[in-house]
ZAMARGU-4260 file (C-alpha; in steps of 0.2 Angstrom, whole numbers, plus 5000, padded with zeros to 4 digits):
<rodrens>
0) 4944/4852/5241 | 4936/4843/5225 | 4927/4858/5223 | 4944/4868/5222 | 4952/4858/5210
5) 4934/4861/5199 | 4935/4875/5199 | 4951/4878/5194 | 4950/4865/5181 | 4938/4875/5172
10) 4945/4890/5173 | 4960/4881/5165 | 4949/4875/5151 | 4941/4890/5147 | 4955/4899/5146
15) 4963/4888/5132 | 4946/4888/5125 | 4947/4907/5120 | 4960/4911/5105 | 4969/4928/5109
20) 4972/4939/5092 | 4979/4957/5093 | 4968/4970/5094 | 4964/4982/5082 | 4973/5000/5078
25) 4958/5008/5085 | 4959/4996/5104 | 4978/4995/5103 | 4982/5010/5113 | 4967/5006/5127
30) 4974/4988/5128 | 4993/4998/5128 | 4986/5009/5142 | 4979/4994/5152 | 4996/4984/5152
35) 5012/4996/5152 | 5022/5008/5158 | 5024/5019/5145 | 5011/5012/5133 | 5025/5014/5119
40) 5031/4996/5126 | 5017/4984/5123 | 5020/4973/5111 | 5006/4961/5103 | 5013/4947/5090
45) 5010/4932/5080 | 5019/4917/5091 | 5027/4905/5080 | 5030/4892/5093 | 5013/4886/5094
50) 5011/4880/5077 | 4993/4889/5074 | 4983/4907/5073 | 4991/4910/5094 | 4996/4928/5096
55) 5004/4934/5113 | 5006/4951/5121 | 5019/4957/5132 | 5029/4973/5137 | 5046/4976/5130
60) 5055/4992/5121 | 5046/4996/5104 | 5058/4989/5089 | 5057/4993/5070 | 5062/4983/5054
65) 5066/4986/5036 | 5053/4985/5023 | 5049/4966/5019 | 5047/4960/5036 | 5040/4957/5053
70) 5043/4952/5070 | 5035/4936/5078 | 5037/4930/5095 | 5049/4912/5092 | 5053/4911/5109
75) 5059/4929/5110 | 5058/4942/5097 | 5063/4938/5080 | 5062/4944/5062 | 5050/4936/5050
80) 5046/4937/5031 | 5029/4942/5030 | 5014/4931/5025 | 5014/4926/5005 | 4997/4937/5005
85) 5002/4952/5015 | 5017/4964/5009 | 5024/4979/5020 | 5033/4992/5009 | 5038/5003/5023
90) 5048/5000/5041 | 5040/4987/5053 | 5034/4994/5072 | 5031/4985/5086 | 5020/5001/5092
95) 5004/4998/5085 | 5005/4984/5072 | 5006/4963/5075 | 5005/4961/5055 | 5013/4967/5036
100) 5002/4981/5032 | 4996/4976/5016 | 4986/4962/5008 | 4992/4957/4990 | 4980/4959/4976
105) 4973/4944/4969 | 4971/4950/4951 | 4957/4940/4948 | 4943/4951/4939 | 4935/4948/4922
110) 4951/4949/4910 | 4965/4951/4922 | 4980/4939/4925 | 4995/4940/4938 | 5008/4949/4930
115) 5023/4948/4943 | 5016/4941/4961 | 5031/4951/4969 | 5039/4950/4985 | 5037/4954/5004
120) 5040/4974/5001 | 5027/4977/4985 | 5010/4972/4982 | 5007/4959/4965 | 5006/4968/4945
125) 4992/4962/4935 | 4989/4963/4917 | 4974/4961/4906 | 4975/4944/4895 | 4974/4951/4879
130) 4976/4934/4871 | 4957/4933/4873 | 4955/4951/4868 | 4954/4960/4886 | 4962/4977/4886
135) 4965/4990/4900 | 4951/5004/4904 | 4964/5016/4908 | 4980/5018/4901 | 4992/5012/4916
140) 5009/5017/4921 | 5017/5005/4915 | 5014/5000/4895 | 5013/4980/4900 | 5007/4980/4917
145) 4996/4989/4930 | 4998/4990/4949 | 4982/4988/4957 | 4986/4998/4976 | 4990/5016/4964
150) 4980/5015/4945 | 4964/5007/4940 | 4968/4991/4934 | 4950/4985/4927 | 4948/4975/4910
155) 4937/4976/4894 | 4936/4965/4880 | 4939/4978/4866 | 4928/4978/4849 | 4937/4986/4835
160) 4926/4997/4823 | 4923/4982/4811 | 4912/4974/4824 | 4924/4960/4829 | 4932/4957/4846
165) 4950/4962/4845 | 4964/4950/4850 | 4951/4935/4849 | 4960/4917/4844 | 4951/4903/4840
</rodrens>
């Protein structure tokens, strides 16, 4: 009997032991596959109740959001904003996807500054800090700002044809 309840103790413990995250898009459809009938209904999301990195799958119908957010388990299934580092410019789908899509731009290369650090639907603009004389590679867009997930938004520090560095202050 003692042996029993060892047993069972330790399978317990290892099974809090091992953190549970989503699979990735190339595994969802196996783990899909595995768990539900269709495979259209498994659902793997971030679990807000426990308070730390616990995702939980499940089978339920597939749902869909507006741009902007996401679903989380909170008991049941409930909108979310997404992360302050991730953004997700298109609708949300439980087929397939646990996160936002995208993760923001840091604008933090040689001569680049955050320009607008945006919302839940767009990525950050950056801008070259031109008070020390860096200056866009390309021309961008946008005259005052760059978006770094569609144009090159690398920096210089520009020389102007008497030999000094433009935009320098003292």
């Amino acid at each position: 009997m003692v042996f029993i309840l060892l047993t069972i103790f330790q399978i317990l413990s290892l099974n809090e032991a091992f953190d549970f995250t989503c699979p990735p898009q190339a595994h969802w459809r196996i783990r899909a596959k595995s768990m539900c009938k269709p495979p259209s209904n498994y659902t793997c999301l971030f679990d807000v109740n426990h308070q730390i990195n616990v995702y939980r799958d499940k089978c339920s119908r597939p749902r869909i959001l507006g741009p902007g957010y996401k679903y989380v388990f909170q008991p049941n299934l409930n909108r979310a904003a997404c992360n302050v580092t991730r953004y997700q410019p298109f609708i949300f789908e439980t087929i397939g996807y646990s996160d936002c899509t995208f993760q923001k731009s840091l604008c933090n290369s040689l001569g680049q500054k955050t320009y607008v650090n945006s919302n839940t639907r767009s990525d950050t603009t950056c801008i070259c800090n031109t008070d020390i004389g860096y200056t866009l590679i390309t021309s961008s867009a946008h005259q005052c700002y760059c978006n770094p997930s569609t144009e090159d938004c690398s920096c210089y520090l520009g020389i102007n044809p008497y030999n000094e560095t433009t935009g320098l202050r003292g």
